[in-house]
C-alpha positions as a Markdown table, in Angstrom:
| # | Residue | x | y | z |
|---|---|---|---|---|
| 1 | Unk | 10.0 | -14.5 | 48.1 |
| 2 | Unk | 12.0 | -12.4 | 45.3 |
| 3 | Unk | 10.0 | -9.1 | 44.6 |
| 4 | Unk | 13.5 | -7.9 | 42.7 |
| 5 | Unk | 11.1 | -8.4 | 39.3 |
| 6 | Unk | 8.3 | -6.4 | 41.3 |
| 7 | Unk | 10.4 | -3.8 | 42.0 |
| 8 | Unk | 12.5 | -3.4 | 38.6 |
| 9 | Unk | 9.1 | -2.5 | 37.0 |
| 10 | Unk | 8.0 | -0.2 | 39.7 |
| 11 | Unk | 12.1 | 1.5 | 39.4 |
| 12 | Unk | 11.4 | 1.8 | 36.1 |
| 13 | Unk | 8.3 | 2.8 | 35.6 |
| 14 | Unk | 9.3 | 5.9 | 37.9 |
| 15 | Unk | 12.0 | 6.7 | 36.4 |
| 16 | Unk | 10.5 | 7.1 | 33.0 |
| 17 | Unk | 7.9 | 9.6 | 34.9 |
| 18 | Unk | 10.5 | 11.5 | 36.3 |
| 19 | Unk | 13.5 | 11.8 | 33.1 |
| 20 | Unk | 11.2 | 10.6 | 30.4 |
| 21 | Unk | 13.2 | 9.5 | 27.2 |
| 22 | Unk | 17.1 | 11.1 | 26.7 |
| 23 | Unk | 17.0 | 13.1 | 23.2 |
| 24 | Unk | 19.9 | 11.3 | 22.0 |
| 25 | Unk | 21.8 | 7.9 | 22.8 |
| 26 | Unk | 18.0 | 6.2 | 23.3 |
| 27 | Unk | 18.2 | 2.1 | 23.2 |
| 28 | Unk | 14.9 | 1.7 | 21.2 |
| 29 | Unk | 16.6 | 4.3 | 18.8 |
| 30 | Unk | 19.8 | 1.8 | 18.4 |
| 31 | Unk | 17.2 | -0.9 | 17.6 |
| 32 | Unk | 15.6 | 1.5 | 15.0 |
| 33 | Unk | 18.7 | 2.0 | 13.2 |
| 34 | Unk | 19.5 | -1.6 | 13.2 |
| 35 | Unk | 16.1 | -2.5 | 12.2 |
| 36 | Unk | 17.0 | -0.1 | 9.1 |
| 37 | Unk | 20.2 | -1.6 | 8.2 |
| 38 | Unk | 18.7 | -4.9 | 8.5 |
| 39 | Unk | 15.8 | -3.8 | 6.0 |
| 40 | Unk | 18.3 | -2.5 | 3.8 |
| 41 | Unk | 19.9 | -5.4 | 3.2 |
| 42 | Unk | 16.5 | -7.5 | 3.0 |
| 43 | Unk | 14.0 | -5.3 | 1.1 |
| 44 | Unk | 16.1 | -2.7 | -1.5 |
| 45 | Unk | 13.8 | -0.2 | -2.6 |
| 46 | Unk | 12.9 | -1.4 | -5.5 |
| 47 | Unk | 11.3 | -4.8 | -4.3 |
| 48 | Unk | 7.9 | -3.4 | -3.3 |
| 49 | Unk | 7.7 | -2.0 | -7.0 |
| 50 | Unk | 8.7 | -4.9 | -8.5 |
| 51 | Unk | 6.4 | -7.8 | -7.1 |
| 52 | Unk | 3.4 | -4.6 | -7.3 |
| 53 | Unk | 4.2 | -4.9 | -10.8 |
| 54 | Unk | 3.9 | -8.6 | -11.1 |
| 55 | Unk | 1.1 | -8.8 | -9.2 |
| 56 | Unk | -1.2 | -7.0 | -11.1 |
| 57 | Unk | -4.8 | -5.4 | -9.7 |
| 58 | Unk | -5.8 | -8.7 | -8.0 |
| 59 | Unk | -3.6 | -11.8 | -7.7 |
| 60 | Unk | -1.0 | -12.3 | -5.1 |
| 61 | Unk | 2.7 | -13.7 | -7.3 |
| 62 | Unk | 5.9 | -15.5 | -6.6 |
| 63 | Unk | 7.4 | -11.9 | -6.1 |
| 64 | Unk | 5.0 | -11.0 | -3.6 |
| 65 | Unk | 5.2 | -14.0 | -1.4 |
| 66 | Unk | 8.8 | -13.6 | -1.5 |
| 67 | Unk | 9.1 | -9.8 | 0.0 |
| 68 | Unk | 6.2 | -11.5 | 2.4 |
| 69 | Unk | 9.0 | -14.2 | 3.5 |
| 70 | Unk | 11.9 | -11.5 | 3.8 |
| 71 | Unk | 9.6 | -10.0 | 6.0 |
| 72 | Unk | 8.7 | -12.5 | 8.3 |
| 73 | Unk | 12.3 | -13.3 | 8.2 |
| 74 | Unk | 13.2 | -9.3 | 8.8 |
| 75 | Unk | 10.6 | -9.6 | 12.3 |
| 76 | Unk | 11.7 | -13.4 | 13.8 |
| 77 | Unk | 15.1 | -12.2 | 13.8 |
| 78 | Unk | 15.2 | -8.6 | 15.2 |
| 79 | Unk | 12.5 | -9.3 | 17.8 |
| 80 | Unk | 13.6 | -12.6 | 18.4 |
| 81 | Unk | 17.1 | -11.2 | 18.7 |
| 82 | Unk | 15.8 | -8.6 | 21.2 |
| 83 | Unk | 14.2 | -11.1 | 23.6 |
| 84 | Unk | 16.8 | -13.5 | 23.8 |
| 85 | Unk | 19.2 | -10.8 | 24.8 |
| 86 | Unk | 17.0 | -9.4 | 27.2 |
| 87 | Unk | 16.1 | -13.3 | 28.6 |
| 88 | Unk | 19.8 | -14.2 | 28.9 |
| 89 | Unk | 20.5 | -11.0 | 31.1 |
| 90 | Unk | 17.7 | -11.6 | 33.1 |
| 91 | Unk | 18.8 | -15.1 | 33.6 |
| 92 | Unk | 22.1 | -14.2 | 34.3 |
| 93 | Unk | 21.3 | -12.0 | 37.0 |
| 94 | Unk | 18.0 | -14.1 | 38.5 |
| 95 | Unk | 20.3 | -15.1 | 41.8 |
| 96 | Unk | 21.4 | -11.6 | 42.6 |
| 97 | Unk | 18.6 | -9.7 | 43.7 |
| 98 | Unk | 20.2 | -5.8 | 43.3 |
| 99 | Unk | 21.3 | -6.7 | 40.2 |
| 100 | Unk | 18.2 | -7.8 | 38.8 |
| 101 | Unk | 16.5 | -4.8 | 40.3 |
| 102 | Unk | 18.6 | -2.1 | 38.3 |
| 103 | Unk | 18.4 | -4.4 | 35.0 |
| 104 | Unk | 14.5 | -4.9 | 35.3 |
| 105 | Unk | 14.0 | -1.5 | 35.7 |
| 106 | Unk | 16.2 | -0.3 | 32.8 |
| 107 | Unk | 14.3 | -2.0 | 30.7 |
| 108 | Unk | 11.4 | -1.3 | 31.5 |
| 109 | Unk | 12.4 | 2.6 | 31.6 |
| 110 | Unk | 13.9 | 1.9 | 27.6 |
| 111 | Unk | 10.3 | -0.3 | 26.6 |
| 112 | Unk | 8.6 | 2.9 | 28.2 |
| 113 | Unk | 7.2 | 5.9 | 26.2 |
| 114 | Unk | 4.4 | 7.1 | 27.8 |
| 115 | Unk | 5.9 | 10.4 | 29.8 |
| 116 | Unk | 7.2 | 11.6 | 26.6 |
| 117 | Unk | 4.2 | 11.2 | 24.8 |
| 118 | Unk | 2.2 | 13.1 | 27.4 |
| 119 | Unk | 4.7 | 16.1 | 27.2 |
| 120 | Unk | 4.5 | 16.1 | 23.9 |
| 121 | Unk | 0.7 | 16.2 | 24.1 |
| 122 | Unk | 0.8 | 19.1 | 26.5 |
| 123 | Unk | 3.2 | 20.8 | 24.2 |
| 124 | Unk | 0.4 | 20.8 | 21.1 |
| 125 | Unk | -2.2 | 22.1 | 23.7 |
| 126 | Unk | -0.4 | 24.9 | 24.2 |
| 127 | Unk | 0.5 | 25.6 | 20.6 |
| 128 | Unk | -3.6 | 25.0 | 19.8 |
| 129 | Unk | -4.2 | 26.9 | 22.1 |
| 130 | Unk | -2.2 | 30.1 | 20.7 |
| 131 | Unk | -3.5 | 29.1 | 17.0 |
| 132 | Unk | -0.3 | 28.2 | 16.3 |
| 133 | Unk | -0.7 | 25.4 | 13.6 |
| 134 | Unk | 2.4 | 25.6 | 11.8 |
| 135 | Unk | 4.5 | 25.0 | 15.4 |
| 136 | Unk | 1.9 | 21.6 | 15.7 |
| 137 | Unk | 2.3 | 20.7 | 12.4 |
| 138 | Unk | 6.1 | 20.4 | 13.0 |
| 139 | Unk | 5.6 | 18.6 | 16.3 |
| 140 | Unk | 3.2 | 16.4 | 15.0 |
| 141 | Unk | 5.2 | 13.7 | 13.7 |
| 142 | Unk | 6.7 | 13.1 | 17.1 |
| 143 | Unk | 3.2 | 11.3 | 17.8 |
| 144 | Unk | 2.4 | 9.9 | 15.0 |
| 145 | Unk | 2.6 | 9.7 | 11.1 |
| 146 | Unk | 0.2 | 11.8 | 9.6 |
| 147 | Unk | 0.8 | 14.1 | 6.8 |
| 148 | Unk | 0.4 | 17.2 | 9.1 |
| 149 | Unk | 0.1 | 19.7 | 6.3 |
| 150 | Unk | -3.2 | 18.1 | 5.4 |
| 151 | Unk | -4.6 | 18.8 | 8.7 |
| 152 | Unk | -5.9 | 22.4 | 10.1 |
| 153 | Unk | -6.5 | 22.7 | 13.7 |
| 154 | Unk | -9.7 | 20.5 | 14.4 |
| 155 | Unk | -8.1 | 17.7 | 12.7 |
| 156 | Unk | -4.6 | 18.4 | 14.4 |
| 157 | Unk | -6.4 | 17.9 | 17.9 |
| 158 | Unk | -8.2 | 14.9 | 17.1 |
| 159 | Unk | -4.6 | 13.3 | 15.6 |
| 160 | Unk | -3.1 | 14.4 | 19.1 |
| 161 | Unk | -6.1 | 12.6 | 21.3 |
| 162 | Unk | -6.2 | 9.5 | 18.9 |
| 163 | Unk | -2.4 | 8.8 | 19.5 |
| 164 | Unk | -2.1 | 9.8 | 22.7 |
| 165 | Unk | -4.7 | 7.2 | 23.1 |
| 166 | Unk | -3.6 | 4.6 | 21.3 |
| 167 | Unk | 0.2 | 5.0 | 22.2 |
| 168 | Unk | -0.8 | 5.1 | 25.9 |
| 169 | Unk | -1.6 | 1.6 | 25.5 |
| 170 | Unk | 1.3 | 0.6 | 22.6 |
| 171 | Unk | 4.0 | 2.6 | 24.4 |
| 172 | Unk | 3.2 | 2.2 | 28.4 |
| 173 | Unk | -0.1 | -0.1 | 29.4 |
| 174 | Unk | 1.8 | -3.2 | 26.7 |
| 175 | Unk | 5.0 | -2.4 | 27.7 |
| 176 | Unk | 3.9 | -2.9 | 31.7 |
| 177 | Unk | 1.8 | -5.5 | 30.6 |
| 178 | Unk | 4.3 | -8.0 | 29.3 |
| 179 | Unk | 6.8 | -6.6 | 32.0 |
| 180 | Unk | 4.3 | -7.8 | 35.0 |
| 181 | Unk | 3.2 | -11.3 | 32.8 |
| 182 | Unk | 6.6 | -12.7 | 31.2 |
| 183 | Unk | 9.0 | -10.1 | 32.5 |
| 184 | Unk | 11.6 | -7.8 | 31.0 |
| 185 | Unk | 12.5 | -10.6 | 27.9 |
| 186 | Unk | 7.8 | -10.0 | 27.7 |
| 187 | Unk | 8.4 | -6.0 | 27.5 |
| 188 | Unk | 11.6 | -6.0 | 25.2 |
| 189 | Unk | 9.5 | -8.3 | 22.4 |
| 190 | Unk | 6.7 | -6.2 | 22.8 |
| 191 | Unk | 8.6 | -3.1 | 22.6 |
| 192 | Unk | 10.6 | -4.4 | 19.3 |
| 193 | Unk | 8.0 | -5.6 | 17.7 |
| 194 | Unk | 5.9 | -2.5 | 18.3 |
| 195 | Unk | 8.9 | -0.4 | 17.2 |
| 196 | Unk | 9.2 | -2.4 | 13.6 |
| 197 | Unk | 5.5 | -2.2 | 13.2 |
| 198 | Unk | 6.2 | 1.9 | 13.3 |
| 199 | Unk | 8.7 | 1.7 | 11.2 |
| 200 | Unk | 7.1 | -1.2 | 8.2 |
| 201 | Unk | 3.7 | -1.9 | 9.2 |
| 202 | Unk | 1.9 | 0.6 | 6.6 |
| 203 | Unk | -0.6 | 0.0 | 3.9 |
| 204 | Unk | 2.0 | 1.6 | 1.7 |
| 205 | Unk | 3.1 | -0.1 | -1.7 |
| 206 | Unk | 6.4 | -0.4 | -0.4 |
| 207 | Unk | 5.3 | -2.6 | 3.2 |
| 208 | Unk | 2.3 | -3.9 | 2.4 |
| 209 | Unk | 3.9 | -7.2 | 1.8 |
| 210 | Unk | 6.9 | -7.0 | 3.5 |
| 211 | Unk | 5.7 | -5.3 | 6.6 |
| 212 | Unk | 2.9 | -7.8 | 7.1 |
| 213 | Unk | 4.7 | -9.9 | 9.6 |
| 214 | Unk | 5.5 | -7.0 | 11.3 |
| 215 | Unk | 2.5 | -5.7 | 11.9 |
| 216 | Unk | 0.8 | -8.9 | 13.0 |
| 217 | Unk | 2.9 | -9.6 | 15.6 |
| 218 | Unk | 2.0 | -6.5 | 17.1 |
| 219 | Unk | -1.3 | -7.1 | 16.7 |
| 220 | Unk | -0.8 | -10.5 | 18.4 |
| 221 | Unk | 1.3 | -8.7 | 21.4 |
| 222 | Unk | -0.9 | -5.8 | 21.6 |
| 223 | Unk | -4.7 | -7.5 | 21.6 |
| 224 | Unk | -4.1 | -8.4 | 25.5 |
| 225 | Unk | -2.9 | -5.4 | 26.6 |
| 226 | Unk | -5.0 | -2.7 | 24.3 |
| 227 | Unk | -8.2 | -4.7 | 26.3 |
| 228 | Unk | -6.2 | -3.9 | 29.4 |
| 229 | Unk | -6.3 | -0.3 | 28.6 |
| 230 | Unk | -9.6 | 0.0 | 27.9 |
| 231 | Unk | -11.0 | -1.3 | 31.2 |
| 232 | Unk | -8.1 | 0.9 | 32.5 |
| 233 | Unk | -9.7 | 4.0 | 30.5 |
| 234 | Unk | -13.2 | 3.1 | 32.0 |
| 235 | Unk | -12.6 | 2.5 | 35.6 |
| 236 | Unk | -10.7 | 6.4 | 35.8 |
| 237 | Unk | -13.3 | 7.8 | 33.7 |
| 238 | Unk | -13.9 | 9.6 | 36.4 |
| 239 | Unk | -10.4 | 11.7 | 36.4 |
| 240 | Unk | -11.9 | 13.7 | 33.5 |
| 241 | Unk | -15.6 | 14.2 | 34.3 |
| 242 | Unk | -16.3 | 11.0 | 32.4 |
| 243 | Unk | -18.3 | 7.7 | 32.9 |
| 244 | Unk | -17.4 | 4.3 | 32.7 |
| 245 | Unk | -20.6 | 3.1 | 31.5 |
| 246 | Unk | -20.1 | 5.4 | 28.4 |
| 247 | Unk | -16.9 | 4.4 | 28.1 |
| 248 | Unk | -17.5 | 0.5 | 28.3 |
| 249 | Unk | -20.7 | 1.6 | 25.7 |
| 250 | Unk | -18.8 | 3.3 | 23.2 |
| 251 | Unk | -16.0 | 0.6 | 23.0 |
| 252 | Unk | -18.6 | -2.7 | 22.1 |
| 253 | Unk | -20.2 | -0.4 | 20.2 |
| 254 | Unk | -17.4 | 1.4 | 17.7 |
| 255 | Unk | -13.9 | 0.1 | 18.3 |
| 256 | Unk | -15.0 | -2.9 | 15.6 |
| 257 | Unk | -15.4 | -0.3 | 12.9 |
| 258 | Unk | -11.8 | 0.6 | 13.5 |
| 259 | Unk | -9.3 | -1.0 | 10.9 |
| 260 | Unk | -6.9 | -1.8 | 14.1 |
| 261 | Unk | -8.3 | -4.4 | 16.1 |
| 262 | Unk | -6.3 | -2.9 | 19.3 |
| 263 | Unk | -6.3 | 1.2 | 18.2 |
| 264 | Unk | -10.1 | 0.9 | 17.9 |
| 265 | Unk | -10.1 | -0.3 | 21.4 |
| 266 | Unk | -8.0 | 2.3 | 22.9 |
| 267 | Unk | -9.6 | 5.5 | 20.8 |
| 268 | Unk | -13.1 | 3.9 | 21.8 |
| 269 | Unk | -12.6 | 4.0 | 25.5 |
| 270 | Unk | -11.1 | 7.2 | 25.3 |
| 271 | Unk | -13.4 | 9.0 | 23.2 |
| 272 | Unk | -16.3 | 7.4 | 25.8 |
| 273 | Unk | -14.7 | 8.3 | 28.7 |
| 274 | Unk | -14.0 | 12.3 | 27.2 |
| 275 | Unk | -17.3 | 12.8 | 25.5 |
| 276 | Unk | -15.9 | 13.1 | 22.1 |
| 277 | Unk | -15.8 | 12.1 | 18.8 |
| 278 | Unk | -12.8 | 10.8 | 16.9 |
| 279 | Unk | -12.6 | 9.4 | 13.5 |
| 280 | Unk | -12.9 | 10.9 | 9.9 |
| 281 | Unk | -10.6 | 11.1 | 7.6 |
| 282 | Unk | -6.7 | 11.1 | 7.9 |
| 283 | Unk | -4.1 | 12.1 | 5.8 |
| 284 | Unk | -1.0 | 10.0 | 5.6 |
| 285 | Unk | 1.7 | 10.7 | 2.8 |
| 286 | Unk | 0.7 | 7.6 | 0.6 |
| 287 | Unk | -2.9 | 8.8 | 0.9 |
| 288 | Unk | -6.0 | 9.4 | 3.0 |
| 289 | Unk | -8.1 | 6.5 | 5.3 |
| 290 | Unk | -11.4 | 7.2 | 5.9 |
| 291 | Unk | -11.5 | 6.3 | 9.6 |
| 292 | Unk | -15.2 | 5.3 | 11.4 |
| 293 | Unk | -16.8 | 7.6 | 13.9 |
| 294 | Unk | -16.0 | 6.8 | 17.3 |
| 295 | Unk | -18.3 | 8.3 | 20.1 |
| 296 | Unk | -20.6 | 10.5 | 20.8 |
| 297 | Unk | -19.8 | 14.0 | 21.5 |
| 298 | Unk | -18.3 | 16.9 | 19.7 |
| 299 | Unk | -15.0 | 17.0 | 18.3 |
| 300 | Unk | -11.7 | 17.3 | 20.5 |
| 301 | Unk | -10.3 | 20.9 | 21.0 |
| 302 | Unk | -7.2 | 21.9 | 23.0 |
| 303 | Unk | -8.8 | 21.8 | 26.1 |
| 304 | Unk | -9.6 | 17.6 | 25.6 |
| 305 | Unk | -6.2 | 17.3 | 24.9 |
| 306 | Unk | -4.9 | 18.4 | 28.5 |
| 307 | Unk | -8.1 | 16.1 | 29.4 |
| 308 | Unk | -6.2 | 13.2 | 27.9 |
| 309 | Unk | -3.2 | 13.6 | 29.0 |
| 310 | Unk | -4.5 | 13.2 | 33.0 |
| 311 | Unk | -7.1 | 10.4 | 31.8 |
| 312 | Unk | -4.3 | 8.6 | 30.3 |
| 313 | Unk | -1.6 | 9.3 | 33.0 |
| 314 | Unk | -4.2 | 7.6 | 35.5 |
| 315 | Unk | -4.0 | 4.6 | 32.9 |
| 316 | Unk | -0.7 | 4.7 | 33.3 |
| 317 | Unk | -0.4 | 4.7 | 36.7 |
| 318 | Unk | -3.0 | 2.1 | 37.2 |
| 319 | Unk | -0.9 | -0.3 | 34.2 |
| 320 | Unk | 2.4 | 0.5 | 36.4 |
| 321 | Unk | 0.3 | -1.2 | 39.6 |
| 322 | Unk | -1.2 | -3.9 | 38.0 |
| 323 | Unk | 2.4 | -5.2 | 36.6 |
| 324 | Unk | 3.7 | -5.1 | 40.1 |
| 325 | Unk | 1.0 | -6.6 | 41.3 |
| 326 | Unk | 1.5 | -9.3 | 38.9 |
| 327 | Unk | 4.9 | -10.1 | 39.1 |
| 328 | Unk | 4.9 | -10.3 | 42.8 |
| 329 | Unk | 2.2 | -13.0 | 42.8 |
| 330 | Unk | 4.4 | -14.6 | 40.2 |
| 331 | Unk | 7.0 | -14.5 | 42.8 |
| 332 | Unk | 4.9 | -16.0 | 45.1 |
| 333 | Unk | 3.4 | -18.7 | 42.8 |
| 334 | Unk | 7.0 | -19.6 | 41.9 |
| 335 | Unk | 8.3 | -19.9 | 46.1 |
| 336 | Unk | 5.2 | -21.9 | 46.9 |
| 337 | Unk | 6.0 | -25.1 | 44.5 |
| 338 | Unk | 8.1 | -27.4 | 46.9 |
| 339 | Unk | 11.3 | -28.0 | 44.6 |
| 340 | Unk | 11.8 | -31.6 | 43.7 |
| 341 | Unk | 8.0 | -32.9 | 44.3 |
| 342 | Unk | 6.6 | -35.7 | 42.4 |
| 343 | Unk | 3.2 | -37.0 | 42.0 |
């Protein structure tokens, strides 16, 4: 039986907990700036304006369908690009087991974010904790994109639990996910397609339209894995003082309010399993969402913040397993059919 997929994700996975990401020289980075060359040449700035424009208040145009198109155009070739690479390598390395080892697990380690986010995380608690909300307000875009100078120190914890929620399960449980189910080419789409949806995937006048394949196809990738997460969230409840029955309860009962139909899932469970309550409104720089209540309890302060980070770590952990897990009885599947049978 070949475990060298089994272990790859395992190699990586503990890597990325012990180095985290490199500040510089970072492969999802090269994709990024790619991505933006590749937008550059598809959607010019003044696109978005011009098919707004056209539009008017309520009807879709020509213009419009046509930054829709570049867009869809823009996502089947950069994350189509990504996966094929990533397939091909793994292909070419599928008969030499150490080989396939060391390019499994890189990556995995350069589809995961999750030890990053959690250290950034622990680095807000800290400034929160020492009132310090200019210092978060300037690390607050390394988790997410809010406009940070709209938010005081209440709303500055809840953004930090909210994405260190969600981006638990975009950034590590999807990432593992797609690693343990369709291998490294599952966890490099998933990764790229995550990574454009950051980048184009906003309401804003500009990638409404063109972002909308983007976003979409990280919706499609992430539904799977964001349910994933949540029974993940629920069954270490526990870690945190929490229960899974609450955390189960909260999720049917709020994460549909949520205009993300895999962020609702993954603040849901999370708020359950803490005993807090996230949503309200939030500031981003081309304007302010109202976002539905989720839970119960009161709202996050520094101290829930260091009680997501280990709830979330313990998803983490418990993703990492389940992909192993996975791609070893893949393995095993695969040895098991006799080669050359016929009915």
């Amino acid at each position: 039986m070949d475990t060298s997929r089994a272990c790859g994700i395992a190699l990586g996975f503990l890597v990325d907990a012990a180095l985290a990401d490199p500040s510089r020289w970072h492969p999802v980075a090269g994709f990024g700036a790619v991505a933006s060359r590749v937008e550059g040449l598809l959607h010019p700035p003044a696109d978005a304006v011009d098919a707004h424009a056209a539009a008017g208040a309520h009807h879709a145009t020509a213009g419009r369908v046509a930054v829709r198109a570049r867009g869809v155009v823009f996502t089947v070739v950069l994350v189509g690009g990504v996966t094929a690479a990533a397939r091909g390598l793994d292909s070419a390395v599928a008969t030499r087991p150490f080989l396939r080892v060391a390019t499994t697990a890189a990556t995995v380690w350069a589809c995961l974010g999750g030890t990053s986010l959690l250290r950034i995380a622990r680095r807000q608690a800290e400034l929160l904790d020492r009132s310090d909300v200019d210092g978060s307000r300037r690390l607050l875009p390394w988790l997410c994109g809010r406009e940070p100078g709209a938010l005081d120190a209440g709303q500055l914890a809840r953004a930090v639990v909210e994405s260190v929620a969600e981006n638990t399960s975009d950034a590590a449980v999807a990432t593992l996910f797609w690693a343990g189910v369709a291998g490294p080419a599952g966890a490099a789409a998933h990764r790229a397609a995550n990574t454009l949806d950051a980048m184009v995937g906003h309401r804003s006048p500009r990638y409404v339209d063109f972002g909308w394949a983007s976003a979409r196809l990280d919706d499609v990738l992430g539904w799977p894995a964001a349910r994933f997460a949540g029974l993940l969230t629920a069954a270490v409840a526990p870690v945190v003082g929490g229960r899974p029955a609450e955390a189960i309860r909260t999720w049917r009962r709020d994460a549909s309010s949520h205009p993300s139909p895999n962020a609702g899932v993954a603040e849901a469970s999370c708020a359950g399993a803490l005993g807090v309550r996230l949503g309200g409104p939030t500031p981003y720089p081309y304007g302010t969402e109202q976002r539905p209540g989720l839970g119960d309890g009161p709202a996050p302060r520094p101290v829930d913040i260091r009680r997501a980070v280990r709830l979330m770590r313990a998803v983490q952990i418990g993703a990492a397993a389940a992909a192993v897990c996975a791609a070893a009885a893949g393995a095993r599947s695969h040895r098991s059919v006799p080669r050359g049978s016929t009915d």
